[in-house]
C-alpha positions as CSV (number, residue, x, y, z in Angstrom):
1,X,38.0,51.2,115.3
2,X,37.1,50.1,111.7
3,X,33.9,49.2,110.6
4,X,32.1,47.3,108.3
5,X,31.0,48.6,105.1
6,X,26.9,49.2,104.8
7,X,25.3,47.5,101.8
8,X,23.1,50.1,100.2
9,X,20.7,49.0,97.3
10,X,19.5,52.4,95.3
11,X,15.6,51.8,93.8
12,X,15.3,53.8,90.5
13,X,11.4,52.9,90.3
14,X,8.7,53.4,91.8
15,X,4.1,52.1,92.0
16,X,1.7,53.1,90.3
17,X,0.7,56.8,91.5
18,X,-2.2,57.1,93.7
19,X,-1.9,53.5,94.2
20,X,-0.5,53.2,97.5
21,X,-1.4,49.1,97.7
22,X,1.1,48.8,94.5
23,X,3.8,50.7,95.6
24,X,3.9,48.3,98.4
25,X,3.7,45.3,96.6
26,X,5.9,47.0,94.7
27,X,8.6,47.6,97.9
28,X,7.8,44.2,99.1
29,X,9.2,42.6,96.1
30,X,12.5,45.4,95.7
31,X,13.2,44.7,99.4
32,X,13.5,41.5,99.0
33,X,15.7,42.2,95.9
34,X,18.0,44.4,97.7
35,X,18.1,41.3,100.9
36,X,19.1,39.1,98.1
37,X,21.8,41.2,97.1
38,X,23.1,41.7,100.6
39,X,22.0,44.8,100.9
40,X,21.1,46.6,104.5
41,X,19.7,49.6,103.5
42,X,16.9,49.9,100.8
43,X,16.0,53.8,99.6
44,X,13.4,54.7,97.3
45,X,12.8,58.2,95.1
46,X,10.7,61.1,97.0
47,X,6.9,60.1,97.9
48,X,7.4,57.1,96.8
49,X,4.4,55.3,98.5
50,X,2.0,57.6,96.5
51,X,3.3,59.3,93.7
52,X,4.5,63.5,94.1
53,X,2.7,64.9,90.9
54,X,-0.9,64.5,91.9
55,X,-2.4,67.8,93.2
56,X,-3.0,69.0,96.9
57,X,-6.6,67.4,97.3
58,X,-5.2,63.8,96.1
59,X,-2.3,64.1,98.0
60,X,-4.5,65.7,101.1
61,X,-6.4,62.6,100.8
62,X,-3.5,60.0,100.8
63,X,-2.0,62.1,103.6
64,X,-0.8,59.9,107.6
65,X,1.1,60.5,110.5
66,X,3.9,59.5,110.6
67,X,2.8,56.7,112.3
68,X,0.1,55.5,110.1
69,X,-0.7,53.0,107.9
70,X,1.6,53.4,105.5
71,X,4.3,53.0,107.7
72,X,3.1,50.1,109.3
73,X,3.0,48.2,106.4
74,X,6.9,49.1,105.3
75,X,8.3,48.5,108.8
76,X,6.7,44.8,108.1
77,X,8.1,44.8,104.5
78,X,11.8,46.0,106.8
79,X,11.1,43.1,109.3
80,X,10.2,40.8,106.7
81,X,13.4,41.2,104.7
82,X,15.7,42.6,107.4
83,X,16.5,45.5,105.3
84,X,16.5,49.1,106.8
85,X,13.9,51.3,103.9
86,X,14.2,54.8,103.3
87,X,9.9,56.0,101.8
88,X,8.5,58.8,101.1
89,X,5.1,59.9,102.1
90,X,2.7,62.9,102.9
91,X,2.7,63.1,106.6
92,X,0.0,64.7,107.9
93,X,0.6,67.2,111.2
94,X,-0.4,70.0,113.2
95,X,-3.1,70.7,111.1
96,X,-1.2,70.3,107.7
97,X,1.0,68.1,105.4
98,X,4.1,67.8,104.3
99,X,6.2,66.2,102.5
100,X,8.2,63.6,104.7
101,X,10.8,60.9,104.0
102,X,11.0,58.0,107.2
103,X,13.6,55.5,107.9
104,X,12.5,52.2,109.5
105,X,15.1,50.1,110.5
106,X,15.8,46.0,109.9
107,X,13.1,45.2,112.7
108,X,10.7,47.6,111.5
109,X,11.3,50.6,114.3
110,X,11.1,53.9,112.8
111,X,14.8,56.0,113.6
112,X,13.7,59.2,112.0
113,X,11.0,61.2,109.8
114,X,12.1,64.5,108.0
115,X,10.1,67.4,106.6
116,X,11.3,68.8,103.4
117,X,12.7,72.2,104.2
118,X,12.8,73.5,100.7
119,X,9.5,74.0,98.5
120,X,10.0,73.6,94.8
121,X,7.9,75.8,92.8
122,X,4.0,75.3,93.2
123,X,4.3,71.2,92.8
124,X,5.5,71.8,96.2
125,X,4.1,74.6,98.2
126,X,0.8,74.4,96.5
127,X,0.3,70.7,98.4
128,X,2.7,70.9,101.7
129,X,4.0,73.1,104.1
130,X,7.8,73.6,104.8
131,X,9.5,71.2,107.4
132,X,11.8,73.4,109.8
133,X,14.2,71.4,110.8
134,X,16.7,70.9,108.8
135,X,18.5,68.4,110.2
136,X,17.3,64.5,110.7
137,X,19.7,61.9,111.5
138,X,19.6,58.3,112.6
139,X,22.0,55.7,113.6
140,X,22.1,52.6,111.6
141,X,24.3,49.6,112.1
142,X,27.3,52.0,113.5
143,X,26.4,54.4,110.2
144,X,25.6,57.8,111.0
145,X,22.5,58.6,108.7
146,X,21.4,61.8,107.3
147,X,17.9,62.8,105.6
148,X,17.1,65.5,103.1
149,X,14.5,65.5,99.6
150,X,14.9,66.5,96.4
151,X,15.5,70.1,96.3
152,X,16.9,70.6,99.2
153,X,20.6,69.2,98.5
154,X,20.5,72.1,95.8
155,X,21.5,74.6,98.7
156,X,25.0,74.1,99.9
157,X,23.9,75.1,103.4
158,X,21.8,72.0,104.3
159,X,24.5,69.7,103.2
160,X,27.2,71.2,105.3
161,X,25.2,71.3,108.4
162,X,24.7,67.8,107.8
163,X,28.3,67.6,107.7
164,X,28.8,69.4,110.4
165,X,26.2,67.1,112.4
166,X,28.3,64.2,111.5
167,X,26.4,62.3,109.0
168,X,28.2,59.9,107.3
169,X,25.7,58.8,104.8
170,X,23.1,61.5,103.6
171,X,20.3,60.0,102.0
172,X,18.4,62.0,99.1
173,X,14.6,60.3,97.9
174,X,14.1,62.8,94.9
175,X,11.6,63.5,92.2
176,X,13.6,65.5,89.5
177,X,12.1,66.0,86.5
178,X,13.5,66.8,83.1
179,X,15.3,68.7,81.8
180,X,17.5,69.3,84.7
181,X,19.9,66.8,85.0
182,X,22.8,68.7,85.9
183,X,21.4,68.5,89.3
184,X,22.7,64.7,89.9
185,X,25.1,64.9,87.1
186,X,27.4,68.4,88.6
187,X,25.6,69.4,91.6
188,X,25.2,66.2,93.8
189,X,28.8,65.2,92.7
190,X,30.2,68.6,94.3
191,X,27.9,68.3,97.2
192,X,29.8,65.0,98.2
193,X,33.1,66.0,97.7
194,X,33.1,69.5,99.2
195,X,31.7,68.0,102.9
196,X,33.7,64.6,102.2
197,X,30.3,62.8,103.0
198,X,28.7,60.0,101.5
199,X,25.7,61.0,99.2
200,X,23.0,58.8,98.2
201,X,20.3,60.7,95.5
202,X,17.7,58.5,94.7
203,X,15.0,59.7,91.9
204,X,12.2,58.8,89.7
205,X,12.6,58.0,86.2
206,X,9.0,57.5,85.2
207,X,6.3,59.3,83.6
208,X,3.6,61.3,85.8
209,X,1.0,63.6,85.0
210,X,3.3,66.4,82.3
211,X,6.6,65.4,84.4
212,X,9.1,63.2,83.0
213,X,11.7,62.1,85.8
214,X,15.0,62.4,84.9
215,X,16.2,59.4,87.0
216,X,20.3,59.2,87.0
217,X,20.1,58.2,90.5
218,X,24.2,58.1,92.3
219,X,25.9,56.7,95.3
220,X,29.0,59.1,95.9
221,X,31.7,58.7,98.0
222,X,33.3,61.1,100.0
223,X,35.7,61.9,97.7
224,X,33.0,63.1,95.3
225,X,33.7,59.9,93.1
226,X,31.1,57.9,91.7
227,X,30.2,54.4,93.6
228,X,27.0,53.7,91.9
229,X,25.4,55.4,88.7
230,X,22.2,54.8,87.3
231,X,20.7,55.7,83.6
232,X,17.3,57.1,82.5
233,X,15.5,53.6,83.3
234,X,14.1,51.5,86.1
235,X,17.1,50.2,88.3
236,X,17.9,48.8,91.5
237,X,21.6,49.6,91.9
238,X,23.7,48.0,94.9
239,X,26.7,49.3,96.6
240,X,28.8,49.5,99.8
241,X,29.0,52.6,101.7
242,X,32.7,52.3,103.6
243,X,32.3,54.5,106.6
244,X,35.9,54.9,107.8
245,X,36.5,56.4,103.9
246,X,34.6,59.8,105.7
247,X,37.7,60.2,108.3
248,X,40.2,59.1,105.8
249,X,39.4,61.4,103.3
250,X,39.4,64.6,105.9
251,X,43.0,63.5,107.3
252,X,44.3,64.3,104.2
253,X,42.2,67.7,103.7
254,X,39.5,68.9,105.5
255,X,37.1,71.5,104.1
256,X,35.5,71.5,107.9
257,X,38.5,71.8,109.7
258,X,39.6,74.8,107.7
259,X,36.6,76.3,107.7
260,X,36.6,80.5,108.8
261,X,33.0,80.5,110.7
262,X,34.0,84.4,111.7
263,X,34.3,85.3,108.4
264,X,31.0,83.7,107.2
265,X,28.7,85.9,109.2
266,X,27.3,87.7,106.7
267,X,25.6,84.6,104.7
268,X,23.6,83.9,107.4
269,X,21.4,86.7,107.0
């Protein structure tokens, strides 16, 4: 059966850090941009509802569950707008935090919360403690959604088991910072194209603290070409996602179907 293509609207931008009342305000206004537009899913850049670069005891501070607060008040910006929203947050659990990305749904229901699994250098493992499961998925509008942040699309691994999950659409809230942009410009491209998946990479382009964000946000089709590509400035870039492209591509070669698992043994170790 062929379905409808999902309406995506990448956000290049992000509030005031620390400031979690701005980067909702913030949202409120870019969700209602992205409904405006047609859009059904709205995604944001990783910890996007208070900043990544502010040290453990700020971000300790500014730290909910998964159902706090914070996400109360973007399921009502997602109800308001009917627009799905992809944020990022520190979650605070078991004792710790991480560093979490949630997607609520048009009516404002939470579908799924991921953990980073990767730690970048001390930004990272200085404020949060590693997610383990790697990965999170969600139905949305007939779309089979995937999460990961930042770093962790770097590692062919997690992408394929997404791939191998099914996800359709993997969804990437990132804070990469200069000068490393041949993360989203060669990286993410191949990440696409060898598990014939869609691949949203949303990042920061701002300044914060020493970082500079490199910004260059992409939607990718499954055929690793480019559906949507942003610059080095604010942005709020919208684009379909065709999720019948997935099987189309794989009829005509499939890296998963010819795949040697028995001979791959070794690289799990």
């Amino acid at each position: 059966m062929t379905r409808g293509p999902l309406r995506v609207a990448l956000d290049q931008g992000t509030g005031h850090s620390g400031d979690t009342a701005d980067a909702l305000d913030r949202l409120s206004g870019r969700a209602k941009a992205a409904a405006d537009a047609g859009a059904r899913l709205l995604v944001g850049p990783e910890m996007s509802l208070t900043g990544y670069n502010l040290g453990p005891e700020a971000l300790a501070a500014l730290a909910e569950p998964a159902d706090g607060p914070l996400s109360g008040a973007v399921a009502a910006i997602a109800a308001d707008t009917g627009v799905a929203i992809v944020h990022g947050f520190p979650e605070r659990a078991d004792g710790t935090v991480y560093n979490s990305v949630q997607l609520v749904d048009a009516a404002g229901t939470r579908l799924a919360t991921y953990r980073k699994t990767h730690l970048f250098g001390d930004l990272d493992r200085g404020a949060f403690t590693a997610g383990a499961d790697p990965v999170v998925q969600a139905d949305l509008g007939g779309v089979r959604v995937g999460l990961l942040t930042c770093y962790d699309v770097e590692f062919p691994e997690t992408v394929r088991a997404h791939a191998l999950a099914g996800t359709e659409l993997l969804v990437v809230p990132t804070a990469l910072m200069l000068p490393f942009t041949e993360v989203p410009e060669r990286i993410v491209p191949v990440r696409a194209l060898e598990n014939q998946l869609h691949l949203a990479y949303v990042n920061r382009c701002d300044t914060e603290g020493d970082l500079r964000y490199a910004g260059r946000s992409v939607l990718l089709a499954p055929d690793g070409s480019e559906t949507l590509r942003a610059g080095s400035g604010e942005q709020l870039l919208v684009g379909d996602v065709d999720p019948d492209a997935v099987a189309r591509v794989r009829r005509e070669q499939s890296y998963l179907d010819d795949r040697r698992p028995d001979l791959y043994r070794t690289l799990t170790v």
